[in-house]
C-alpha positions in Angstrom: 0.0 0.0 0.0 1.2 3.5 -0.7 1.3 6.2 1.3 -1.2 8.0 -0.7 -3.2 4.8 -0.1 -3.0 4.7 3.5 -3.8 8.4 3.9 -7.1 7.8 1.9 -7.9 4.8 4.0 -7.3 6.9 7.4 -9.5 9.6 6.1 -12.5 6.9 5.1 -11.8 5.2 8.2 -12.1 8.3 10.2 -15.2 9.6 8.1 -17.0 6.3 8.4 -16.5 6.4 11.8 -18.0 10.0 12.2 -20.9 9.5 10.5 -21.9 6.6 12.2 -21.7 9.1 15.3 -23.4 11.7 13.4 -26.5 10.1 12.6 -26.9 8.6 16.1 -27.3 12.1 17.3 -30.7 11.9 18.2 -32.9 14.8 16.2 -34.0 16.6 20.0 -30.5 17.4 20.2 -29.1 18.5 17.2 -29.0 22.0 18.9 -28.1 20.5 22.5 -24.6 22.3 23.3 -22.5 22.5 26.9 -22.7 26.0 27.5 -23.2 29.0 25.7 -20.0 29.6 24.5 -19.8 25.8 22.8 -21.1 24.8 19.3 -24.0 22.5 19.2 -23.7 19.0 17.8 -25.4 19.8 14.3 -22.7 23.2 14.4 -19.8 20.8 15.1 -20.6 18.5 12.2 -20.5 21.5 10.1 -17.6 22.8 11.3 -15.9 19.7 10.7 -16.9 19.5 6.8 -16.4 23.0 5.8 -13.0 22.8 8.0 -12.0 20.3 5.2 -12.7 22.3 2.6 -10.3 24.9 4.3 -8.3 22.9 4.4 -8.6 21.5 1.0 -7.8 24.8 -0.5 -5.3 25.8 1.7 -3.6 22.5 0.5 -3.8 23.7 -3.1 -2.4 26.8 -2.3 0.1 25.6 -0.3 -0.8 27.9 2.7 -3.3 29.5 4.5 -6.0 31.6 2.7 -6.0 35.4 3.5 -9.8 35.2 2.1 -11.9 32.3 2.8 -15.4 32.4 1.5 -17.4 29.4 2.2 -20.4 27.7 0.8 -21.4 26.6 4.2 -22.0 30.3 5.2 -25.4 31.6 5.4 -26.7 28.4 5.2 -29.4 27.1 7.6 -28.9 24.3 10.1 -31.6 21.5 9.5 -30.5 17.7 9.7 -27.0 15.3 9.7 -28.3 14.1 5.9 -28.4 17.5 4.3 -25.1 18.6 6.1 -23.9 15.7 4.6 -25.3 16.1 1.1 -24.5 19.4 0.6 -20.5 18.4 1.6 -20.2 15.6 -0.6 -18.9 17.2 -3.7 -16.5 19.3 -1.5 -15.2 15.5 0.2 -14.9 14.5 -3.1 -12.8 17.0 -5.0 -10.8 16.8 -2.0 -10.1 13.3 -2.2 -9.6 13.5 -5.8 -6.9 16.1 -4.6 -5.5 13.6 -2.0 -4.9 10.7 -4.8 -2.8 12.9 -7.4 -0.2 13.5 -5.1 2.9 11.1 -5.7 5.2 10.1 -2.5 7.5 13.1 -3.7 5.3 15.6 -3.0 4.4 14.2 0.1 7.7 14.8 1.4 8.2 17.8 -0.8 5.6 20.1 -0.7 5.5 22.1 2.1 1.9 24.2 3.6 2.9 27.1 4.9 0.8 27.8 7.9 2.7 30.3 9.3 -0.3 32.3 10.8 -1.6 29.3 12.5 2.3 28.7 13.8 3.7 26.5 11.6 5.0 24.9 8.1 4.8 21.4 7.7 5.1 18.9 4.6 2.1 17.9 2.9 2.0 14.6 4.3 2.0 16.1 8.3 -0.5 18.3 6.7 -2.6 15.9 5.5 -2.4 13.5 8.7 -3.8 17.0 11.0 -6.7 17.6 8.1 -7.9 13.8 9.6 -6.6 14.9 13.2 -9.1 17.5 13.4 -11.9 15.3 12.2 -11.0 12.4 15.0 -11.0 15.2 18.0 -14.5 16.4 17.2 -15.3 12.8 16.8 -14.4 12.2 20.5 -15.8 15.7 21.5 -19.0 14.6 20.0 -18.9 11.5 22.0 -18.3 13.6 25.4 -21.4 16.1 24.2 -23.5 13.2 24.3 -22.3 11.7 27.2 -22.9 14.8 28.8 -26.7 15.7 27.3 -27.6 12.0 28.5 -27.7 10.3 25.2 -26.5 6.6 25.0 -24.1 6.5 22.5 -23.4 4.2 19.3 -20.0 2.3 19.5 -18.1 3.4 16.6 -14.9 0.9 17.3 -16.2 -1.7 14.9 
């Protein structure tokens, strides 16, 4: 397996995983967050999928975005499927994006992140795009926990 293979696998692994937490989020609590300052379950799961179109085209770029205007802006909050709909093209150009890179430019491309403190090669790039996704994976678990909601298992 490749590298480029393995890296697609984590982020399928960790995007199966996700939505099999996303969709046992019961619908009364879509909105349920810990406190005021927190986002709600249905905000996390959007944060996560317009995150990874950040980062998607911060990838391309090769650094972070001084202007980031997303599709998910403006946009209302209504279920798990339609967030999920709606990002599907996004997850897909993405992954298309993920599968053209040879084990060269893994190593040799670097993301200059300098704003967010730091420049990494693609690959560490790529392997805190599916970071991100696995925290709010496990801070989803905890919300749930904490509103009272039995959760599904998602270590199949």
């Amino acid at each position: 397996m490749s590298s480029v293979d393995a890296i697609i696998l984590n982020f399928s692994e960790i995007r199966r995983r996700s939505i099999k937490l996303w969709r046992s989020i019961p619908e009364e609590k879509l909105h349920w967050k810990p406190d005021d300052s927190a986002m709600s379950c249905i905000e996390m799961v959007r944060h996560v999928l317009e995150s990874e179109h950040y980062y998607h085209l911060a990838i391309k770029k090769k650094g972070s975005l001084s202007v980031f205007t997303s599709p998910f802006e403006n946009r209302p909050f209504t279920t798990v499927e339609a967030e999920l709909a709606f990002a599907e093209p996004y997850r897909n150009e993405f992954i298309e994006t993920v599968q053209s890179f040879s084990e060269d430019d893994l190593k040799n491309i670097q993301i200059d992140r300098s704003d967010a403190g730091y420049i990494r090669p693609l690959d560490d790039m790529l392997m805190r795009v599916a970071y991100h996704e696995a925290v709010h994976t496990g801070q989803l678990l905890d919300y749930l926990r904490s509103a009272g909601v039995q959760r599904i298992s998602i270590w199949d």
